[in-house]
N, C-alpha and C positions, 0 to 999 in steps of 0.2 A: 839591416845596417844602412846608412845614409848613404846616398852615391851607388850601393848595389843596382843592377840592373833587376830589371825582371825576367824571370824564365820564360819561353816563347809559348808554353802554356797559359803561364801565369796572364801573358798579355790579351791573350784567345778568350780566357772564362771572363775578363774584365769588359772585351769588344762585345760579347753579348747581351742583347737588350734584353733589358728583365722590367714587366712590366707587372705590378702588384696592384689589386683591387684588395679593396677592405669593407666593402659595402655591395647594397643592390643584389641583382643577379647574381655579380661575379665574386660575392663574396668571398674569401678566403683561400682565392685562387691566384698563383703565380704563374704564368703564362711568360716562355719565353720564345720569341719573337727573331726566329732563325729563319732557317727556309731562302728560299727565294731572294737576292737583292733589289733584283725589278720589282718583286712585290711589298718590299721595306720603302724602296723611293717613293712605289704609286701611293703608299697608305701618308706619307709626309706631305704626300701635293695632295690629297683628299683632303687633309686635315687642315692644311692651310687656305684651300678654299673656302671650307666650312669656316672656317677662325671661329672656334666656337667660345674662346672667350668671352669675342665681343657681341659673336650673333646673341639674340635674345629666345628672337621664335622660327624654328624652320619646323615647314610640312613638309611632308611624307608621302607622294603620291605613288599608289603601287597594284600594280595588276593582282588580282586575288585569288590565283590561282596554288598549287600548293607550295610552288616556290618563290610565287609573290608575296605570299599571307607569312613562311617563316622569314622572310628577307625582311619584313616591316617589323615583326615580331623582335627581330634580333637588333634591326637600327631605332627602334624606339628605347629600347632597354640601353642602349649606346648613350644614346641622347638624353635620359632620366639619370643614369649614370655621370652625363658629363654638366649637368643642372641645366641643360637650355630645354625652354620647355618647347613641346612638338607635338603635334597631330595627326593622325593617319587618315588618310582619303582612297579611298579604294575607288579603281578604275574595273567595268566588268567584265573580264576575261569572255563571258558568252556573250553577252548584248554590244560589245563595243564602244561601250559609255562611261560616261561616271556615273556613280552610284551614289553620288550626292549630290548636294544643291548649290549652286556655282556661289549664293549667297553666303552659305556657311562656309564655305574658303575663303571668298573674300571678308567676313568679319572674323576669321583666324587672324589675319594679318600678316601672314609670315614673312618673315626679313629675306628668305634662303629658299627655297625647294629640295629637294629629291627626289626624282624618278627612280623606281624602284621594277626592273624584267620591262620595261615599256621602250620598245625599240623608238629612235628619231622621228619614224613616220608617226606613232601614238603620241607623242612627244608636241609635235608638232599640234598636233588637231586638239589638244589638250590646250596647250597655248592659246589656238586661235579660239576657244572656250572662255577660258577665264582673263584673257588678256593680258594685261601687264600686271596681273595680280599674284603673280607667282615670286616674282625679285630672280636675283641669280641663281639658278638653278643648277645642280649635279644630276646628272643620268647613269645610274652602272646596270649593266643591262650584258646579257652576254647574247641577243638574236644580230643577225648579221645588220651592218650599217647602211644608213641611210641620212638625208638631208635635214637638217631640223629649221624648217621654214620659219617664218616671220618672228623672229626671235630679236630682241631689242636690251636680252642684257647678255652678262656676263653669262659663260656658263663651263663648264669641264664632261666628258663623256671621257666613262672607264668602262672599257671591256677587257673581257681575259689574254686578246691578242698584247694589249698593251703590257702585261708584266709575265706571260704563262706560253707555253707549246701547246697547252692543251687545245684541242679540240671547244670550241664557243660553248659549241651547242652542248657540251660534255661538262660546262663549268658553268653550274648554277648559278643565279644572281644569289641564292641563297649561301654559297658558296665561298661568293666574291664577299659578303658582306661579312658573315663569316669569318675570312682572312687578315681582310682590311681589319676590321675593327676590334675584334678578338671575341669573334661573337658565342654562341651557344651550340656545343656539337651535336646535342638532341634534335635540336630545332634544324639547324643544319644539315642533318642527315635526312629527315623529311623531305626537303626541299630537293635533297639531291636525287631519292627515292621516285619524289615526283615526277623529276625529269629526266626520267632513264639514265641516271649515268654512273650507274653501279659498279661498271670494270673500271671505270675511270678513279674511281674511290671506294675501294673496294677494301683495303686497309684502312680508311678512314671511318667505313662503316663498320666493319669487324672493332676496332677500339670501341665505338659508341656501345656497340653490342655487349660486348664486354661489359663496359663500366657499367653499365646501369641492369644485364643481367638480361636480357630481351635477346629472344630470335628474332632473325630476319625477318619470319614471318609476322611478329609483331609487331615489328616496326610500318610492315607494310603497311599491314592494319589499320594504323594511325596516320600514312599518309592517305590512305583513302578517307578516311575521316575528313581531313579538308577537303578530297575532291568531293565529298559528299554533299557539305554544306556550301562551300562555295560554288556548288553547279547546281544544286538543287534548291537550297535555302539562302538566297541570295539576302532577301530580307533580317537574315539573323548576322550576315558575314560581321558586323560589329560588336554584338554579345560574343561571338564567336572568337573573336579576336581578342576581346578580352580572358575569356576563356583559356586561351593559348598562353597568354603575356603572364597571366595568374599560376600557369601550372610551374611547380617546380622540378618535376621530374616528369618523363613521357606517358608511363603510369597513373599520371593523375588525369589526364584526359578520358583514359578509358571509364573514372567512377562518373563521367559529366552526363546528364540528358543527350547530349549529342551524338552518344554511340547507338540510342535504339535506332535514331533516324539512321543511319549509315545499316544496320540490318534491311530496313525497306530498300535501300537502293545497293546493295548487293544483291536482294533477292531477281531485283530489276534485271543489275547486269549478265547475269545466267542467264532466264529467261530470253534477251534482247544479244547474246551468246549462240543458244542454239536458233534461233531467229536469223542470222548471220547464213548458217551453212544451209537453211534450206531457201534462204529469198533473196539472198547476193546476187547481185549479175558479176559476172567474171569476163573477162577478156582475154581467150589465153592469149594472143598473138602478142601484146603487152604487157602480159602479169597482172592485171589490172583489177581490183575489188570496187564496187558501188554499191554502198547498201545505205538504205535509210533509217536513221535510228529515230527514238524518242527525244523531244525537246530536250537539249540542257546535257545528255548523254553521249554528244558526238565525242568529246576529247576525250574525255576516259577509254569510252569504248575502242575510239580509234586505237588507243595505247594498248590496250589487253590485245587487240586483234593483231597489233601489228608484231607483237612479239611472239606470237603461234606463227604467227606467215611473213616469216621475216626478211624472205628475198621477195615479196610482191607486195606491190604498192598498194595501200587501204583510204580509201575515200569513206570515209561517214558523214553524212550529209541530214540535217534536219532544219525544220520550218518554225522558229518558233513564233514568227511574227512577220516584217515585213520582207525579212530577205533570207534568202537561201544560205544555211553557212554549212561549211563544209570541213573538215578536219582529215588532214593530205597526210600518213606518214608512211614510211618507208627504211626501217631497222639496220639492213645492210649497207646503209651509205652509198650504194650503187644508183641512187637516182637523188639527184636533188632537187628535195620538196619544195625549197623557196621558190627554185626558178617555175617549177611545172605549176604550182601557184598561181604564178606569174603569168606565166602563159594561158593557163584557163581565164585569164578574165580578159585576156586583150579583148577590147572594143566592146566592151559587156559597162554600158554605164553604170556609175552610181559601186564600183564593185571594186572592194579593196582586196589584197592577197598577197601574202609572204609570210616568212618565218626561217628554220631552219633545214637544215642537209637531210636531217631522218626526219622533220616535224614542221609543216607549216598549216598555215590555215585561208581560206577564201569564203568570201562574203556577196552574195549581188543577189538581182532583182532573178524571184524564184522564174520568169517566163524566161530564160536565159541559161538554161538549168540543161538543155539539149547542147546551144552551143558551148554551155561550158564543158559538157564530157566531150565533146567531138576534138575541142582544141585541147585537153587534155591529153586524148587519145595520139591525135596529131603529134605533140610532142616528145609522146614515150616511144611514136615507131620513129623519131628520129634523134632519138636521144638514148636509146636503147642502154638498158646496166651496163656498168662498165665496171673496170676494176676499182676500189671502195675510192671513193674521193676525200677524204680527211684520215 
């Protein structure tokens, strides 16, 4: 009737954002967009930076790891979704590089960027790369903050402190993207798979599991698939990618070529597993592991090891070229990786180091390789576990 009010239900189902695709990816899927109000605000200022009405071309620069590679995966399908068209540039998780050619970015042309898991400091060194060819940039990124130098436009940085309680390190970029944009929860559950943060979304992975009929263990499966190819076949990370973008269920990945490669390098990680317990040096007086792996093998490996030895901190260390890199983690939260990072390379030229509370990484000139276990060591008998820090 005219003039009636509305019942205070009635008013509640109407304030819900109800957001409908009829195409693309998200075909035939209604997504409604509750949750979180911090998270509803940051996804409005995301969108208005972007103005993707007007923008034409923005690239996509993203660390290629296995929650960089579904983070790209899911904001490219965003972006084909939203008609602007986009490019993906992968930065190398193990070499510290781009993995393209600064030419082919600059004749993309792109009006916008995204950074995509590349903390302010890659951010930066990225920049002084390609110069002012990037335009205004967005960075969503959940590694702890830093300074983003010589920077000459516009730009926005989202991390999960800005809309969440969680835990950074716990809130995948894959995650964040994910959230924001109402991305894909297969792909999304990979990414979170990747980066250990399985209590943190533990209900989020149990639905995926569900709907698509996959154990855990399957799933895992298929995040080691990216760490397989983007740690070992660096060369293919573009097929590869397509690959991903192409599948429409998690399932289709395992009929691809891609799965025999991933048998060779599980056989690896066994092998380079019991390797671990007879040629590790240990520290007990710190907790301390140092072991040297196989090129390209240190972050995985670090990951598997650190979750068998979860109150002792795991160093894997390999050479695959000019500099020492090392892969720092520590499960229990009882030692923070950034800072002890941080601390092994003081006065160690040419050598960069950080990341996260359970997961960082360090890089420098391999004859440096003494003082950097000494001030590692240094810092754990004066920083000793303490109760979990996040």
């Amino acid at each position: 009737m005219p003039g009636k009010k509305k019942s205070s239900s009635a008013r509640k189902a109407k304030s819900k954002k109800v957001i409908k695709r009829t195409s693309g990816a998200h075909a035939k899927s209604v997504i409604k967009f509750k949750g979180d109000e911090r998270l509803s605000q940051m996804r409005q200022k995301a969108l208005a930076f972007l103005s993707l009405k007007e923008t034409k071309r923005i690239a996509i620069i993203s660390d290629n790891d296995e929650d960089g590679l579904t983070a790209a995966v899911q904001m490219k399908k965003f972006l084909d979704f939203s008609k602007v068209e986009s490019q993906v540039f992968f930065y190398d998780h193990y070499s510290k590089r781009l993995s393209f050619p600064n030419e082919h970015f600059v004749k993309f042309s792109p009006e916008k960027t995204i950074f995509l898991d590349l903390n302010e400091g890659f951010v930066s060194e990225i920049i002084e790369e390609l110069g002012n060819a990037t335009g205004p940039f967005l960075v969503i990124d959940h590694h702890q903050g830093d300074v983003i130098r010589g920077n000459v436009f516009r730009c926005m940085v989202i991390k999960p402190r800005s809309f969440s309680d969680i835990e950074s390190s716990k809130y995948p970029t894959s995650k964040i993207v994910h959230d924001l944009f109402l991305g894909i929860d297969w792909l999304c559950a990979l990414g979170v798979i990747g980066d250990f943060a399985f209590d943190e979304w533990k209900d989020f992975l149990k639905s995926v599991e569900k709907k698509y009929r996959l154990t855990r263990g399957k799933l895992n499966e298929l995040a080691d698939l990216i760490a397989c190819i983007t740690s070992q076949y660096p060369e293919k990370i573009n097929t590869f990618f397509s690959a991903v973008s192409s599948a429409k269920k998690p399932t289709d990945l395992i009929e691809t070529d891609f799965f025999a490669l991933k048998k060779l390098f599980d056989k690896r990680l066994v092998m380079l597993k019991e390797l671990f317990k007879e040629k590790a040096e240990y520290y007990g007086d710190v907790g301390l592991y140092f072991f040297k792996s196989d090129p390209r093998f240190s972050s995985k490996l670090s990951n598997i090891l650190s979750t068998e030895h979860k109150d002792k901190t795991i160093i894997v260390y390999e050479q695959p070229g000019d500099l020492m890199k090392c892969s720092i983690r520590r499960q229990d939260f009882k030692v923070n990786c950034n800072l002890l990072a941080k601390a092994g390379i003081v006065d160690i030229p040419y050598a960069k180091g950080g990341g996260h509370i359970p997961a960082a990484g360090a890089a420098f000139p391999p004859e440096y390789f003494e003082q950097f276990k000494r001030q590692v060591r240094i810092y754990l008998l004066n920083n000793p576990p303490k109760e979990r820090l996040a």
